[in-house]
C-alpha positions in Angstrom: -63.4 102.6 -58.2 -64.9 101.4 -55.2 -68.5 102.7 -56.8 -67.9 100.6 -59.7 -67.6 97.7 -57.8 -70.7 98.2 -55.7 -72.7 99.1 -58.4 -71.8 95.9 -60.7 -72.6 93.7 -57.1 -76.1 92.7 -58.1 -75.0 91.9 -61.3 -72.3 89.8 -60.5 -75.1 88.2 -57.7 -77.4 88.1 -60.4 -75.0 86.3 -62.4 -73.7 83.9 -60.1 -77.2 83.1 -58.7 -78.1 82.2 -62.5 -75.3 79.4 -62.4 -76.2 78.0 -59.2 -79.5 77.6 -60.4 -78.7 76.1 -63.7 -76.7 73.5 -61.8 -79.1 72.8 -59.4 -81.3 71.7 -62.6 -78.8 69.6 -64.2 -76.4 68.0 -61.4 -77.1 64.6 -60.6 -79.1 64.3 -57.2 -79.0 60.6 -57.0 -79.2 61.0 -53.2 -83.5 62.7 -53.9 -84.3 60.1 -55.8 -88.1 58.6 -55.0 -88.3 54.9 -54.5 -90.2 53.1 -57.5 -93.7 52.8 -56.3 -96.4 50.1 -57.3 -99.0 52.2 -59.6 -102.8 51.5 -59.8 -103.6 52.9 -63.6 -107.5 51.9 -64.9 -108.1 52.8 -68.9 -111.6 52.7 -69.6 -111.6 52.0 -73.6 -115.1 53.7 -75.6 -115.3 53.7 -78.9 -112.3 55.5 -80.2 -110.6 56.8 -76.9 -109.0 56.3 -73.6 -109.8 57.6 -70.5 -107.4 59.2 -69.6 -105.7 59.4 -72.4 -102.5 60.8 -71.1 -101.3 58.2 -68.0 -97.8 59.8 -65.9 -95.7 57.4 -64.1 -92.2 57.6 -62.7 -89.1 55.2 -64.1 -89.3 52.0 -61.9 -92.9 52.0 -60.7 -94.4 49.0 -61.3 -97.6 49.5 -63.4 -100.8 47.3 -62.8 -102.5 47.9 -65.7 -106.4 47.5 -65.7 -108.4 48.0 -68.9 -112.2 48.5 -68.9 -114.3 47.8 -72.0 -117.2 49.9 -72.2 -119.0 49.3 -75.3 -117.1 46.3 -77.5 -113.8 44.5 -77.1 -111.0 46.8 -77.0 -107.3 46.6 -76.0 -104.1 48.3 -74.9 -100.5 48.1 -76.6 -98.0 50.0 -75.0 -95.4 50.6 -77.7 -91.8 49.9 -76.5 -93.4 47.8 -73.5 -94.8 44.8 -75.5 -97.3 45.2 -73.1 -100.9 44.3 -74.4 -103.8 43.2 -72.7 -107.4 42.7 -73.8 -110.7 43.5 -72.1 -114.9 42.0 -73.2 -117.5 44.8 -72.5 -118.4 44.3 -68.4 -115.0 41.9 -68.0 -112.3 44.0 -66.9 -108.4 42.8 -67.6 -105.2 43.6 -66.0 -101.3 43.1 -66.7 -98.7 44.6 -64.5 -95.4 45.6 -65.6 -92.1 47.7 -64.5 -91.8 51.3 -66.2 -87.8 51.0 -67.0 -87.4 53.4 -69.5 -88.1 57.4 -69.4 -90.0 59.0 -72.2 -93.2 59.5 -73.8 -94.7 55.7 -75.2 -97.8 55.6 -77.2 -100.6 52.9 -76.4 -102.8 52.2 -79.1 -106.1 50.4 -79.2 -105.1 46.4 -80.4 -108.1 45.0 -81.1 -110.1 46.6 -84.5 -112.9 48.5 -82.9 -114.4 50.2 -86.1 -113.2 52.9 -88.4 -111.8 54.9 -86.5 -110.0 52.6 -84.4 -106.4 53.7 -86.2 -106.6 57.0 -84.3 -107.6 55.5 -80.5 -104.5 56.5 -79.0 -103.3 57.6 -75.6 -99.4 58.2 -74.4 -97.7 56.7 -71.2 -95.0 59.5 -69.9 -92.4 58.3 -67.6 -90.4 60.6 -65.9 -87.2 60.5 -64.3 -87.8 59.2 -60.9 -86.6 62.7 -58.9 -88.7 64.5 -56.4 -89.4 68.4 -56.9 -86.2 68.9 -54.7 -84.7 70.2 -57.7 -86.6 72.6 -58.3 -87.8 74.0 -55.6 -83.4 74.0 -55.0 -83.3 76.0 -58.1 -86.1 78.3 -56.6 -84.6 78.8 -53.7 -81.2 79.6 -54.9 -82.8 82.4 -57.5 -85.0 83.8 -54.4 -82.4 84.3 -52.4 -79.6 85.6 -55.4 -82.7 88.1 -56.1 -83.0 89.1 -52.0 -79.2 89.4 -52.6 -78.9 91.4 -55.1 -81.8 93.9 -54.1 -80.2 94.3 -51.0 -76.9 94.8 -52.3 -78.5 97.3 -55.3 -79.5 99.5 -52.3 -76.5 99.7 -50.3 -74.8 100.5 -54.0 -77.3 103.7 -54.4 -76.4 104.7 -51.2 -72.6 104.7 -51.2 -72.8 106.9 -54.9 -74.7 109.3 -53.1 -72.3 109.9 -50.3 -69.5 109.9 -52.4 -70.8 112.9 -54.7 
């Protein structure tokens, strides 16, 4: 009986170290969370693309916005912002505005550029304004669950060989 018990340890620890881990991920930290921070972002519009196309912020940074015009007039409209601003080739422009909502928001070119001006796109991401505490929480909870269990594992093998 008492070999049972030792031998189902890590898998009880491997079990329980699971859970911790999956709550570490999902229960609210409000305590981590980053203060919003004011964000520098600078598009450089060419003729059918953004650089960079792909532009990460956190929810609450403030945004500023600039938008460089390399070849003709272009513009930037950030769906579900209403933010658009429009740049002449060699006259930068700028808006600034508060990322308030997490998700994944297109920005499209607003000014007709040429033919393939439909398909000059780009996406704003904001993420939930949380450090990597959580995961590196859930890391460490699984690491030391794994040391755990290993080290209970061993002690298990050794107690079924003494008792044969």
């Amino acid at each position: 009986m008492i070999v049972d018990t030792v031998t189902r340890l890590p898998l009880i620890l491997a079990f329980a170290t699971l859970i911790l881990a999956l709550l570490a991920l999902v229960a609210p930290l409000p305590l981590v969370e980053a203060a919003p921070a004011d964000r520098q972002i600078t598009l450089d519009a060419r003729t059918f693309a953004f650089e960079p196309a792909r532009v990460n912020v956190n929810r609450g940074d403030r945004v500023t916005l600039t938008l460089n015009a390399t070849d003709v007039v272009h513009g930037v409209y950030v769906d579900g912002y209403g933010v658009n601003v429009v740049a002449e080739p060699g006259k930068p422009s700028e808006t600034t505005f508060v990322a308030d909502r997490a998700g994944k928001f297109r920005f499209r070119c607003s000014v007709t550029c040429g033919s393939l001006h439909p398909f000059m796109i780009g996406e704003l991401v904001v993420g939930p304004n949380t450090p990597f505490w959580r995961a590196i929480a859930a890391v460490g909870i699984v690491t030391l669950g794994t040391v755990l269990a290993l080290a209970a594992g061993g002690r298990g093998e050794k107690r079924e060989a003494r008792s044969e």
